[in-house]
PyMOL commands that place a pseudoatom at each C-alpha (Angstrom):
pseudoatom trace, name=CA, resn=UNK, resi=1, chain=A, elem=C, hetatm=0, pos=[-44.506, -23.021, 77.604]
pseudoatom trace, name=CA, resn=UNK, resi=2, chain=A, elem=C, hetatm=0, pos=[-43.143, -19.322, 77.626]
pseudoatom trace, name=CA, resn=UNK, resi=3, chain=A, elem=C, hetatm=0, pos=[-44.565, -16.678, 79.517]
pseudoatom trace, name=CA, resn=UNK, resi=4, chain=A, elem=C, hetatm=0, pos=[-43.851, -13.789, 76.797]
pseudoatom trace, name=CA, resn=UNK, resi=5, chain=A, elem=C, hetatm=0, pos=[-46.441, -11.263, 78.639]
pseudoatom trace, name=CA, resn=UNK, resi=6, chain=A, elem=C, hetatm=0, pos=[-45.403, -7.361, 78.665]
pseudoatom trace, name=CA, resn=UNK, resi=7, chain=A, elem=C, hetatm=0, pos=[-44.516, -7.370, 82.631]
pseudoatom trace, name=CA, resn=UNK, resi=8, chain=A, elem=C, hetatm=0, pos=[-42.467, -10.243, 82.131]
pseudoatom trace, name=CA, resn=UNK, resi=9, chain=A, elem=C, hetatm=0, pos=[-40.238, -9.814, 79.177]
pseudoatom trace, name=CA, resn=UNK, resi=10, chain=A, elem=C, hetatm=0, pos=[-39.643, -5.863, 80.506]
pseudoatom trace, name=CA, resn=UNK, resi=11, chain=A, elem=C, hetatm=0, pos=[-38.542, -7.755, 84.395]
pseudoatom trace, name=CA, resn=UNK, resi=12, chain=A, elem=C, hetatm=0, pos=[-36.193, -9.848, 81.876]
pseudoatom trace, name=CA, resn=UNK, resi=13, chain=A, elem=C, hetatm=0, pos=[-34.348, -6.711, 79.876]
pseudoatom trace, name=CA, resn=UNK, resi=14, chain=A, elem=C, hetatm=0, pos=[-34.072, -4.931, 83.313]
pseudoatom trace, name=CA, resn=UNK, resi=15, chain=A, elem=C, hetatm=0, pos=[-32.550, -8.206, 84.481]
pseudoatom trace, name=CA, resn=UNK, resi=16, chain=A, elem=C, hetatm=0, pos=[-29.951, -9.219, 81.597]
pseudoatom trace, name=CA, resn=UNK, resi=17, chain=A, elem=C, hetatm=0, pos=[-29.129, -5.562, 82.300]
pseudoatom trace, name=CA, resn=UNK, resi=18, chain=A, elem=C, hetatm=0, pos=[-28.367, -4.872, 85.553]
pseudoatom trace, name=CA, resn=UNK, resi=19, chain=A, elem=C, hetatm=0, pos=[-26.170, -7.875, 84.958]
pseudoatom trace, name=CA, resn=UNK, resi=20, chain=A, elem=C, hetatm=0, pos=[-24.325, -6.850, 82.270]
pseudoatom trace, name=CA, resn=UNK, resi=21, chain=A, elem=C, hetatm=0, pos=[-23.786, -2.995, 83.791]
pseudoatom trace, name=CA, resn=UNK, resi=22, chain=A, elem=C, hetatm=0, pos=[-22.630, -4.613, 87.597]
pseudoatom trace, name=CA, resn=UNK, resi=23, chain=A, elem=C, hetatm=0, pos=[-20.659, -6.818, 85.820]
pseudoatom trace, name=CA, resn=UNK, resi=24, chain=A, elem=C, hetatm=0, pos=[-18.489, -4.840, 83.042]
pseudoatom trace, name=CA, resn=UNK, resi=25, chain=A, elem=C, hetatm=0, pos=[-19.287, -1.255, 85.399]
pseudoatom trace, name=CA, resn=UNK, resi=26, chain=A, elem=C, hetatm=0, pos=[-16.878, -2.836, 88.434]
pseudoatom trace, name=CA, resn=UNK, resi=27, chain=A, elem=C, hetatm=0, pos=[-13.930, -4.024, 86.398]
pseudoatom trace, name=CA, resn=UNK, resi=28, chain=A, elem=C, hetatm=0, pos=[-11.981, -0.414, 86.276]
pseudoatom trace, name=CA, resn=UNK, resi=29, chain=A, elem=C, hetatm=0, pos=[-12.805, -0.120, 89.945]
pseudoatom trace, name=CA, resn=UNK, resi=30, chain=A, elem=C, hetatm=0, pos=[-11.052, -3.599, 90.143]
pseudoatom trace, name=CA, resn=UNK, resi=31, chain=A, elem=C, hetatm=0, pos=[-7.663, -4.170, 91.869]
pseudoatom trace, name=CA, resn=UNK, resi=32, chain=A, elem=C, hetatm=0, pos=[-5.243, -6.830, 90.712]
pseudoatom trace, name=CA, resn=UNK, resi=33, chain=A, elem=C, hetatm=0, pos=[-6.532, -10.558, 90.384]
pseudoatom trace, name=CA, resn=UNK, resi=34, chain=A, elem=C, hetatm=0, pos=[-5.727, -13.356, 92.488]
pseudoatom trace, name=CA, resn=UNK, resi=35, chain=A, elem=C, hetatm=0, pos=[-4.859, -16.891, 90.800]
pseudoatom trace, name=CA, resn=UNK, resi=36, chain=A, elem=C, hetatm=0, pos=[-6.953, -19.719, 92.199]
pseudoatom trace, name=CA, resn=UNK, resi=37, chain=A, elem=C, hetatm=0, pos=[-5.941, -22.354, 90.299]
pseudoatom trace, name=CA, resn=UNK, resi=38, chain=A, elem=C, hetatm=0, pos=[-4.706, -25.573, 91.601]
pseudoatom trace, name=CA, resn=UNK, resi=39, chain=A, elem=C, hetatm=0, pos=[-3.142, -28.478, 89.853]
pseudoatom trace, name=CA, resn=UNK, resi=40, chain=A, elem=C, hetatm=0, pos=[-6.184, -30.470, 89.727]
pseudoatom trace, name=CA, resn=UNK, resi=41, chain=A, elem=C, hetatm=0, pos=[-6.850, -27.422, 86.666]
pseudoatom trace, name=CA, resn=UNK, resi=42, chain=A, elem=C, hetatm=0, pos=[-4.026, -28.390, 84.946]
pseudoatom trace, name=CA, resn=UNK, resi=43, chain=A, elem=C, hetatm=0, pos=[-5.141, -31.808, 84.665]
pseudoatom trace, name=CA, resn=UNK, resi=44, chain=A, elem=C, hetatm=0, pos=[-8.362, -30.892, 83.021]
pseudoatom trace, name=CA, resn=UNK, resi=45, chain=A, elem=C, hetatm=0, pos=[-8.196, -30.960, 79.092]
pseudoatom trace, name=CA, resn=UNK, resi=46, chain=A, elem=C, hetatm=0, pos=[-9.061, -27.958, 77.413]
pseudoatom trace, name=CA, resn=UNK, resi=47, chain=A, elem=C, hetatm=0, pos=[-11.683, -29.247, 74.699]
pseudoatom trace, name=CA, resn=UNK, resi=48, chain=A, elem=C, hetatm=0, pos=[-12.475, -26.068, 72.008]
pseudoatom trace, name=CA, resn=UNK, resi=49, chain=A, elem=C, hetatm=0, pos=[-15.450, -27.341, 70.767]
pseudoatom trace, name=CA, resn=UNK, resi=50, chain=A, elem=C, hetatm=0, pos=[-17.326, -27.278, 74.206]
pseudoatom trace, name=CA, resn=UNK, resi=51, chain=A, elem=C, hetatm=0, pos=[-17.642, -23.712, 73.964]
pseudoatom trace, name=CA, resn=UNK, resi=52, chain=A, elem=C, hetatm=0, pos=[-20.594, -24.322, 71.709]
pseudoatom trace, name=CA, resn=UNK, resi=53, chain=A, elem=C, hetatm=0, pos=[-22.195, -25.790, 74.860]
pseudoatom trace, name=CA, resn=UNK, resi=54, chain=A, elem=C, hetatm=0, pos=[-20.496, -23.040, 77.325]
pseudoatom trace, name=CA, resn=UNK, resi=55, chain=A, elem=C, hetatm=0, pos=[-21.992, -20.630, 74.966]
pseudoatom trace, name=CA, resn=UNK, resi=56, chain=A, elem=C, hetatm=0, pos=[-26.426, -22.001, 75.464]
pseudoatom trace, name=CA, resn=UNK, resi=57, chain=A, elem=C, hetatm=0, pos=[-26.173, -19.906, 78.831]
pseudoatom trace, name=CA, resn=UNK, resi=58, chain=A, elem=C, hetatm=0, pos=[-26.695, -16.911, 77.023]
pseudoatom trace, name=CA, resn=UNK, resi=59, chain=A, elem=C, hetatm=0, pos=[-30.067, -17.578, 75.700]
pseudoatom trace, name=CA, resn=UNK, resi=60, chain=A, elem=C, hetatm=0, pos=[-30.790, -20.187, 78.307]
pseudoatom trace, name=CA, resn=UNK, resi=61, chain=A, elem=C, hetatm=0, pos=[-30.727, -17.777, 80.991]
pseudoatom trace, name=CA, resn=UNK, resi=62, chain=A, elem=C, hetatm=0, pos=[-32.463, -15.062, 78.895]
pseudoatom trace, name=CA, resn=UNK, resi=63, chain=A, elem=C, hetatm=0, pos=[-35.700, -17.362, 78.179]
pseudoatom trace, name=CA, resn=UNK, resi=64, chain=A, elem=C, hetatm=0, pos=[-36.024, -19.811, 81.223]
pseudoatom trace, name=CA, resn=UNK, resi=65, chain=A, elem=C, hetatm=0, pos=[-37.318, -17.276, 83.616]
pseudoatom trace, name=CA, resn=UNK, resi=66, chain=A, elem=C, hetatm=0, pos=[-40.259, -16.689, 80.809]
pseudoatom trace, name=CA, resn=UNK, resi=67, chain=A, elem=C, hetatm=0, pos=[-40.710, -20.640, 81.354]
pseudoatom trace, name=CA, resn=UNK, resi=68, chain=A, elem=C, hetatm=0, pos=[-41.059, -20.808, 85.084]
pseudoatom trace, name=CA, resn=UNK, resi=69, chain=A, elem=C, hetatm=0, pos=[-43.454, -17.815, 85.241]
pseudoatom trace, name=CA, resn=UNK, resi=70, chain=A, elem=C, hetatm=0, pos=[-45.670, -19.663, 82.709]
pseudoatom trace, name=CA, resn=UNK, resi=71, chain=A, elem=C, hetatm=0, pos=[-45.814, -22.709, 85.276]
pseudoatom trace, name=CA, resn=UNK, resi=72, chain=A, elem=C, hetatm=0, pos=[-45.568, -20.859, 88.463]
pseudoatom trace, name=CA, resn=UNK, resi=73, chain=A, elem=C, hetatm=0, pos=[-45.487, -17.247, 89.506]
pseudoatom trace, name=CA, resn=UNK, resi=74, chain=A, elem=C, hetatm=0, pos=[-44.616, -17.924, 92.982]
pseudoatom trace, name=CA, resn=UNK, resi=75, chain=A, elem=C, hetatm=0, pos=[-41.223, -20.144, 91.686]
pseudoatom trace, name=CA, resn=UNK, resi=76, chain=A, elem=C, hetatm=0, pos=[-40.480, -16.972, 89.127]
pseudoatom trace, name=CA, resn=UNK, resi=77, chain=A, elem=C, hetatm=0, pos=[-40.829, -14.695, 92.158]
pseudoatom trace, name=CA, resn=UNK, resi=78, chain=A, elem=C, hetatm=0, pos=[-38.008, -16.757, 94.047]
pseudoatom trace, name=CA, resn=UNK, resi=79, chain=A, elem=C, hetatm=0, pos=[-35.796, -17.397, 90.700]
pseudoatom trace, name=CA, resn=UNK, resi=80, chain=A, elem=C, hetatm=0, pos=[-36.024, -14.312, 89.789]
pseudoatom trace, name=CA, resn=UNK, resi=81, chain=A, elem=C, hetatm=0, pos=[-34.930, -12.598, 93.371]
pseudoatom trace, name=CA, resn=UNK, resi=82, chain=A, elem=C, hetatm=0, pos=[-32.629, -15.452, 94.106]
pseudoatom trace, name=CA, resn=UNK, resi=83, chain=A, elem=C, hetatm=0, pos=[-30.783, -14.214, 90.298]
pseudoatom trace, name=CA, resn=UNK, resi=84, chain=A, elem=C, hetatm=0, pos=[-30.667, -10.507, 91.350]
pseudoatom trace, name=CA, resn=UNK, resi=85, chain=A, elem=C, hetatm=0, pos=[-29.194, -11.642, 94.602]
pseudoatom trace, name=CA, resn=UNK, resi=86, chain=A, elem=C, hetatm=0, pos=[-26.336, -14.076, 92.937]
pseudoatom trace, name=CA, resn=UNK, resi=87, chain=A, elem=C, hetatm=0, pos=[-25.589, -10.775, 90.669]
pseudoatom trace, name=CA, resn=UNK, resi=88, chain=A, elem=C, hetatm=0, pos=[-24.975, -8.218, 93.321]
pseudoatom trace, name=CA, resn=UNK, resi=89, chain=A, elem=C, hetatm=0, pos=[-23.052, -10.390, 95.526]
pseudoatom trace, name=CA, resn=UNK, resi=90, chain=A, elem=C, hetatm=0, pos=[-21.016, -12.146, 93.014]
pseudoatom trace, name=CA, resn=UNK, resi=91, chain=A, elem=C, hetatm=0, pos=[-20.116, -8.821, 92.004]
pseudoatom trace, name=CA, resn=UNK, resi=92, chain=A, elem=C, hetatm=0, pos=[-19.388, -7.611, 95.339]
pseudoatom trace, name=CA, resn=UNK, resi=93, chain=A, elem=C, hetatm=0, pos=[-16.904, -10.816, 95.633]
pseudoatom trace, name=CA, resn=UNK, resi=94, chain=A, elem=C, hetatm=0, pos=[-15.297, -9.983, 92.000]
pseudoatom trace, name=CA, resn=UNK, resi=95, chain=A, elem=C, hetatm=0, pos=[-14.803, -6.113, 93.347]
pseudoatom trace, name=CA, resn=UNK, resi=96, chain=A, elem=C, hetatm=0, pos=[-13.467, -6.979, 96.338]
pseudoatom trace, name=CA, resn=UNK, resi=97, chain=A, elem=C, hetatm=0, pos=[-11.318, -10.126, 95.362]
pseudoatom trace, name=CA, resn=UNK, resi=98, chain=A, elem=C, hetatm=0, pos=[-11.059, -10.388, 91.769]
pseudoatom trace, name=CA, resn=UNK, resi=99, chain=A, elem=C, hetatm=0, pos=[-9.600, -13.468, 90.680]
pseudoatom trace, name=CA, resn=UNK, resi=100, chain=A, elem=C, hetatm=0, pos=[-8.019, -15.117, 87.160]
pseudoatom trace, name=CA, resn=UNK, resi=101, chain=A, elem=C, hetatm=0, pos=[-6.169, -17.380, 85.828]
pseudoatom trace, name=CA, resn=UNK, resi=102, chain=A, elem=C, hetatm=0, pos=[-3.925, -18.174, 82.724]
pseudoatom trace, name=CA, resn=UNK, resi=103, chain=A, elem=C, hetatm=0, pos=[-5.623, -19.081, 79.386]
pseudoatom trace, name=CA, resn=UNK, resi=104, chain=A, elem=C, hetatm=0, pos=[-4.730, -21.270, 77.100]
pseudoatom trace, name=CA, resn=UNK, resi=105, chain=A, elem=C, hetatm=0, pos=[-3.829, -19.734, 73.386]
pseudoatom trace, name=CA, resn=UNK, resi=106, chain=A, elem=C, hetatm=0, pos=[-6.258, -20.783, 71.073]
pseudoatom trace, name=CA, resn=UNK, resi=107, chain=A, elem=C, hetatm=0, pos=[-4.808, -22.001, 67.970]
pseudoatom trace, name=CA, resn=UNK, resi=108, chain=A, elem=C, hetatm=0, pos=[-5.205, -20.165, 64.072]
pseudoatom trace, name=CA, resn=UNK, resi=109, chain=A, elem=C, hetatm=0, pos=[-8.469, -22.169, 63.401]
pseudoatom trace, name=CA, resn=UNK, resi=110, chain=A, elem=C, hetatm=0, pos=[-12.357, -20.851, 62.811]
pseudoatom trace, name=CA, resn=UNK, resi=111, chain=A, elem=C, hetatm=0, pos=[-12.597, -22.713, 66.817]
pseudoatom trace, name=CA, resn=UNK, resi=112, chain=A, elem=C, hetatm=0, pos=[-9.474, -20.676, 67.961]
pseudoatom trace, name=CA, resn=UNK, resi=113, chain=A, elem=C, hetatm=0, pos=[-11.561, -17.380, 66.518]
pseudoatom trace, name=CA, resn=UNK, resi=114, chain=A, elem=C, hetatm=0, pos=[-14.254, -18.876, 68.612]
pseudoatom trace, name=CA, resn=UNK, resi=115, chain=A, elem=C, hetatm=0, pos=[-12.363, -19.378, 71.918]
pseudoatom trace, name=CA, resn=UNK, resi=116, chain=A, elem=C, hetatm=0, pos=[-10.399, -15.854, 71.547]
pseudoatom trace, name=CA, resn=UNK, resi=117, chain=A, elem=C, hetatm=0, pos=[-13.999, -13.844, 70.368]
pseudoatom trace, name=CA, resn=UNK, resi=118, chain=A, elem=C, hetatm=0, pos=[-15.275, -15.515, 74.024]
pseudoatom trace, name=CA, resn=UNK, resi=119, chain=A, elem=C, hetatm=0, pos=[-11.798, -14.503, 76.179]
pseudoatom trace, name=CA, resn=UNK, resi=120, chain=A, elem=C, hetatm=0, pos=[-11.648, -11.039, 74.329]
pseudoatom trace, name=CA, resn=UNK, resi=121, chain=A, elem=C, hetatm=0, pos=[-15.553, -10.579, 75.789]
pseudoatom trace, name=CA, resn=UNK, resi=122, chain=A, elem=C, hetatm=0, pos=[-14.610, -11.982, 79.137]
pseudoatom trace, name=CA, resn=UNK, resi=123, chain=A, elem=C, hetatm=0, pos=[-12.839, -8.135, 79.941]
pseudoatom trace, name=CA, resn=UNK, resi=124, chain=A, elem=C, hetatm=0, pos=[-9.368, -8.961, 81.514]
pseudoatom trace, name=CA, resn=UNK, resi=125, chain=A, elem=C, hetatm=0, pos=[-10.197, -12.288, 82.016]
pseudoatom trace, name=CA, resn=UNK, resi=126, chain=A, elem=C, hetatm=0, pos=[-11.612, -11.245, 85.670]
pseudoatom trace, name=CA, resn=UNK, resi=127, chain=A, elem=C, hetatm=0, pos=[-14.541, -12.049, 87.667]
pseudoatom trace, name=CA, resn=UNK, resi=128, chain=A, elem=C, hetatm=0, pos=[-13.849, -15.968, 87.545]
pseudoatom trace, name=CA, resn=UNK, resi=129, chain=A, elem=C, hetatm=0, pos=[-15.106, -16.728, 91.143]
pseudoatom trace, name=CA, resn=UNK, resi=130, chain=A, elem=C, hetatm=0, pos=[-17.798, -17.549, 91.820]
pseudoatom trace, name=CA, resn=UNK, resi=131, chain=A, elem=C, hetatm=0, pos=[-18.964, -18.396, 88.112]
pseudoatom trace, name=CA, resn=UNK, resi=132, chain=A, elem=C, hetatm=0, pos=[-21.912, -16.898, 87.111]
pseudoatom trace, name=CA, resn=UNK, resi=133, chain=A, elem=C, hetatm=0, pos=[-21.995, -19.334, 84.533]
pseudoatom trace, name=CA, resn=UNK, resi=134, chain=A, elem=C, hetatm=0, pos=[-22.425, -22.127, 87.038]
pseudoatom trace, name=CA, resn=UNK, resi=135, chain=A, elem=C, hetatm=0, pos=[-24.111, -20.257, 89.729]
pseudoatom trace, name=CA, resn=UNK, resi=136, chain=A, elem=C, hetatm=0, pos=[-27.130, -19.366, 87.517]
pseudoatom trace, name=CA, resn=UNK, resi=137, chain=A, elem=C, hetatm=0, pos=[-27.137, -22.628, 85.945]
pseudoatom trace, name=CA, resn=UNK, resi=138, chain=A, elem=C, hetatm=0, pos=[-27.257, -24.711, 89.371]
pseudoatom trace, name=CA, resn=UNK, resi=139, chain=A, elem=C, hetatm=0, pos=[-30.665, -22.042, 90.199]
pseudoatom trace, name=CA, resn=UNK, resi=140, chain=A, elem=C, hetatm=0, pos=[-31.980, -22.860, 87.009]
pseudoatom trace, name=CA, resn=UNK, resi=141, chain=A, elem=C, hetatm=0, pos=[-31.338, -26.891, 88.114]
pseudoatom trace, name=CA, resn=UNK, resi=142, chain=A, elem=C, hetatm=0, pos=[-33.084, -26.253, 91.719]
pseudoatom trace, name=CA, resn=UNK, resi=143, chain=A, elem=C, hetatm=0, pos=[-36.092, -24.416, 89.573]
pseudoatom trace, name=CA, resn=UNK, resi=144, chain=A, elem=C, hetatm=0, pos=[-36.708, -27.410, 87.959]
pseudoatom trace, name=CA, resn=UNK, resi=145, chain=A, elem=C, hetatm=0, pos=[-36.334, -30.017, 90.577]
pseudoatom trace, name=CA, resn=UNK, resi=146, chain=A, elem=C, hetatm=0, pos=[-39.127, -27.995, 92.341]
pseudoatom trace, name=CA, resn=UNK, resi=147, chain=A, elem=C, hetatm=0, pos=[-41.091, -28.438, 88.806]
pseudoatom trace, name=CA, resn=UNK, resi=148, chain=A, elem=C, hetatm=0, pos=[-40.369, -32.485, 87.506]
pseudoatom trace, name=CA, resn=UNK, resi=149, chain=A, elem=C, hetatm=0, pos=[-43.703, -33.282, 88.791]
pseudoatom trace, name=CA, resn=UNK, resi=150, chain=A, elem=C, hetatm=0, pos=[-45.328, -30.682, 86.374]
pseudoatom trace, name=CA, resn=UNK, resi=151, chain=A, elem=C, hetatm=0, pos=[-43.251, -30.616, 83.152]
pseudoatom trace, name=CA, resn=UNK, resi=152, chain=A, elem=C, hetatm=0, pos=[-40.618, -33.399, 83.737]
pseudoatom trace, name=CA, resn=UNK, resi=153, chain=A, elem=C, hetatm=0, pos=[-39.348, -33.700, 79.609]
pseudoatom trace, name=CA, resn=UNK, resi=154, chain=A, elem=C, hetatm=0, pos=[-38.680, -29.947, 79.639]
pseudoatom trace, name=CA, resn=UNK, resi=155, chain=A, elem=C, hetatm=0, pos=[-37.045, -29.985, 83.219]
pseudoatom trace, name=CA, resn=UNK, resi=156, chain=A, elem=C, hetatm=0, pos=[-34.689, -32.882, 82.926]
pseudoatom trace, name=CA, resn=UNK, resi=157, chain=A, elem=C, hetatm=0, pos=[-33.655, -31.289, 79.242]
pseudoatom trace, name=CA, resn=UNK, resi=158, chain=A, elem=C, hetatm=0, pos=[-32.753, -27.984, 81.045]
pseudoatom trace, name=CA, resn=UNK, resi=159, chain=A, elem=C, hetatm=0, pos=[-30.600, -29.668, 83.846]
pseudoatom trace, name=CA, resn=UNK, resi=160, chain=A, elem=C, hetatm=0, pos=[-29.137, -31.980, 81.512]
pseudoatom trace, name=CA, resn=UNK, resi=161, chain=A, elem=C, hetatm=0, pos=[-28.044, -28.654, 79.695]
pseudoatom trace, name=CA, resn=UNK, resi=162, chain=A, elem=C, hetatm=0, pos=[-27.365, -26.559, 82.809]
pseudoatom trace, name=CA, resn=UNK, resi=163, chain=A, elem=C, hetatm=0, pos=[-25.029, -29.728, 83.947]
pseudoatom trace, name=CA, resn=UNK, resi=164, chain=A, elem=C, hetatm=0, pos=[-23.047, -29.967, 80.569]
pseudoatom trace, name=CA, resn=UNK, resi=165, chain=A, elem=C, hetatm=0, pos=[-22.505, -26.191, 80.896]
pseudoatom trace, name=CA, resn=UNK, resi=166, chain=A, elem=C, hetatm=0, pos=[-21.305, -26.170, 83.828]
pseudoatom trace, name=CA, resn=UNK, resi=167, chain=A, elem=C, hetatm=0, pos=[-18.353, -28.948, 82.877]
pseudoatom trace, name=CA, resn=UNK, resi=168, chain=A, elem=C, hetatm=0, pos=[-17.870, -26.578, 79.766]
pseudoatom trace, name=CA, resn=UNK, resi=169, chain=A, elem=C, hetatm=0, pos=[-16.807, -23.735, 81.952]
pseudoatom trace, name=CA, resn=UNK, resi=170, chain=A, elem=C, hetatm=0, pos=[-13.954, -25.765, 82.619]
pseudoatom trace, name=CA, resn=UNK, resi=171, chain=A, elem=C, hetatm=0, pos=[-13.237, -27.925, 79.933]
pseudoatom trace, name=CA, resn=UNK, resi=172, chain=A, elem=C, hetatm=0, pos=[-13.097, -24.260, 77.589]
pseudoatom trace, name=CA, resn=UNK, resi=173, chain=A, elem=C, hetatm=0, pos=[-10.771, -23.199, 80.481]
pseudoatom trace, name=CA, resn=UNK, resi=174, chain=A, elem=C, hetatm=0, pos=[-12.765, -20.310, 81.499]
pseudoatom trace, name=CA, resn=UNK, resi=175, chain=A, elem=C, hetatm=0, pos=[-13.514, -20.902, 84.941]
pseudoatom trace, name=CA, resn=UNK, resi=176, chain=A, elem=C, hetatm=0, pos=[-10.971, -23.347, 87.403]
pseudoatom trace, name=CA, resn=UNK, resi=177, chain=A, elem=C, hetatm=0, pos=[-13.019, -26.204, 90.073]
pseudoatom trace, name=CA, resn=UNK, resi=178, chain=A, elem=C, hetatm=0, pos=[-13.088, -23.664, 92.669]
pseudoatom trace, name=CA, resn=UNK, resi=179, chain=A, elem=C, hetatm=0, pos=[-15.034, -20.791, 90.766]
pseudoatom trace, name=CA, resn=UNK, resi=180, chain=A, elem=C, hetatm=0, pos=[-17.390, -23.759, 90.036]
pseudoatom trace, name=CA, resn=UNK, resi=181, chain=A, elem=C, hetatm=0, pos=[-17.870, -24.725, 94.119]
pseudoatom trace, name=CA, resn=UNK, resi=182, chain=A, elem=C, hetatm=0, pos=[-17.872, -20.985, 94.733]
pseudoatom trace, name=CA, resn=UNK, resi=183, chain=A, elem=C, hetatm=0, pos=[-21.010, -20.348, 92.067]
pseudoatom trace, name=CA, resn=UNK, resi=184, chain=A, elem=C, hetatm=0, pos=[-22.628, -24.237, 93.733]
pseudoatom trace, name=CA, resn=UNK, resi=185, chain=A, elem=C, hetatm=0, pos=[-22.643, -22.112, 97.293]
pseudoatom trace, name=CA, resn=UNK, resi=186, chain=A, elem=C, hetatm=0, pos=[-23.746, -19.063, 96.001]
pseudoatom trace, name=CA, resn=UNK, resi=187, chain=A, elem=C, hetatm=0, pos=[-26.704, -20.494, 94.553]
pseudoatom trace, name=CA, resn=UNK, resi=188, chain=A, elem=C, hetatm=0, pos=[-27.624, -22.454, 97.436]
pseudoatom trace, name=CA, resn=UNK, resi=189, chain=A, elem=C, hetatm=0, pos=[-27.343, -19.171, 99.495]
pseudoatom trace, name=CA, resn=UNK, resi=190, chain=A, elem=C, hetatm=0, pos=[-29.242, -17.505, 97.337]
pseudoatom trace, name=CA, resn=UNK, resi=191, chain=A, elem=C, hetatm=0, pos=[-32.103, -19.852, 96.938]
pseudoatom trace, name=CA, resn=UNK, resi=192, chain=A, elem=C, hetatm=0, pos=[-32.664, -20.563, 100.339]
pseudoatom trace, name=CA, resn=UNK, resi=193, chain=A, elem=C, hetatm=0, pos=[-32.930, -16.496, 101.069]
pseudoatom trace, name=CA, resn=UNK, resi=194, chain=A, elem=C, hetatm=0, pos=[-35.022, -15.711, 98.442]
pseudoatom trace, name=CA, resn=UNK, resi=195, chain=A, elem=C, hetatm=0, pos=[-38.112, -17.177, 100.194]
pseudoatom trace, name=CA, resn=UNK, resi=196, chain=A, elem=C, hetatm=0, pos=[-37.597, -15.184, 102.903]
pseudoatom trace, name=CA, resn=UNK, resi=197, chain=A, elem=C, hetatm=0, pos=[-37.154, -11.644, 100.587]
pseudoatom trace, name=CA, resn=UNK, resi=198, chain=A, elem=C, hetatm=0, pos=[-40.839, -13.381, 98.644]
pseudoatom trace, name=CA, resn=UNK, resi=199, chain=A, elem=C, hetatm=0, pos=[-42.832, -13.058, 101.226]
pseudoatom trace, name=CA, resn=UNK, resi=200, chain=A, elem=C, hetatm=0, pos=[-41.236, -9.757, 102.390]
pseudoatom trace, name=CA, resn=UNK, resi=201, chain=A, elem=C, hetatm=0, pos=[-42.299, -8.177, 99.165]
pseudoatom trace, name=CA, resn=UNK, resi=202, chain=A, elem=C, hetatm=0, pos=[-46.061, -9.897, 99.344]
pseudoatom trace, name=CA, resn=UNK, resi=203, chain=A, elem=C, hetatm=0, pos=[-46.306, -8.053, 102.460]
pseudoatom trace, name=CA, resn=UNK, resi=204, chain=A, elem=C, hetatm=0, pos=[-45.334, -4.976, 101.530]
pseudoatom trace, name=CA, resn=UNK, resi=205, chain=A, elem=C, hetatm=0, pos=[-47.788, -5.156, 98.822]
for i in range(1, 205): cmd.bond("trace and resi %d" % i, "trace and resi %d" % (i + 1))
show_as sticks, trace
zoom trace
């Protein structure tokens, strides 16, 4: 079910990457962050234990590209430009509007370790909107409703996952509702482009 070929697990590293060196190479550039919160956020409960759910992105998004490539090179081609697109432009938006919010403190408990290991990696507790976190999750959901008809056990598992990861970036109080919309439009946007940037690159070659 995974694609773990040579070309594809080195487009992968140069992925996670690029990622991680847009994301944590803006924040000194960064000026101060804008709260977006709204009382609707307050009225969410903050539930510790769903960060063991917030935390399945990580390897989530490292192996389901290696999944749709084993199914359908033409769908990896689009997931994989529509994912370099949502990075550079939801870094654009962090550098040029950079937005937070206040935290809850985790209590003196192996969770509360958890929850502060997971804020102390989030770097100044910027770069909220849009969520990455979501954003990547709702391409990972559009992947798969393009696949149900081939592997539909694996695909509903991932949304089902993608979906309860998304409510855990709120319920761990890392993201607020309208990082969340923000990283739902961003995905859209960058799915319906990436077609358009596919067939640009079969041309060229």
């Amino acid at each position: 079910m995974f694609d773990f070929t040579r070309p594809v697990v080195i487009a992968q590293i140069i992925l996670l990457v690029m990622q991680v060196t847009l994301y944590f190479g803006i924040q000194p550039f960064e000026g101060p962050a804008h709260d977006i919160s709204t009382g609707i956020d307050e009225k969410i409960p903050f539930i510790p234990w769903t960060i063991f759910i917030y935390i399945l992105w990580f390897p989530l998004i490292t192996f389901f590209p290696m999944m749709i490539h084993h199914f359908s090179s033409a769908l990896y081609l689009r997931h994989m430009i529509a994912l370099v697109m949502d990075i550079i432009l939801s870094c654009a938006i962090y550098l040029l509007y950079p937005t937070s919010f206040t935290r809850p403190r985790p209590g003196k408990t192996v969770m509360g370790w958890i929850m502060r290991f997971v804020y102390t990696v989030d770097f100044k507790g910027k770069n909220c909107m849009p969520s990455m976190h979501c954003s990547m999750c709702f391409l990972m959901i559009f992947a798969c409703l393009t696949l149900t008809g081939v592997i539909p056990a694996a695909a509903v598992c991932i949304i089902v996952i993608c979906l309860m990861i998304i409510a855990a970036t709120v319920l761990t109080k890392q993201h607020v509702i309208i990082d969340v919309i923000a990283g739902f439009g961003m995905a859209v946007l960058c799915w319906e482009l990436a077609p358009w940037f596919s067939q640009l690159i079969r041309n060229m070659g």
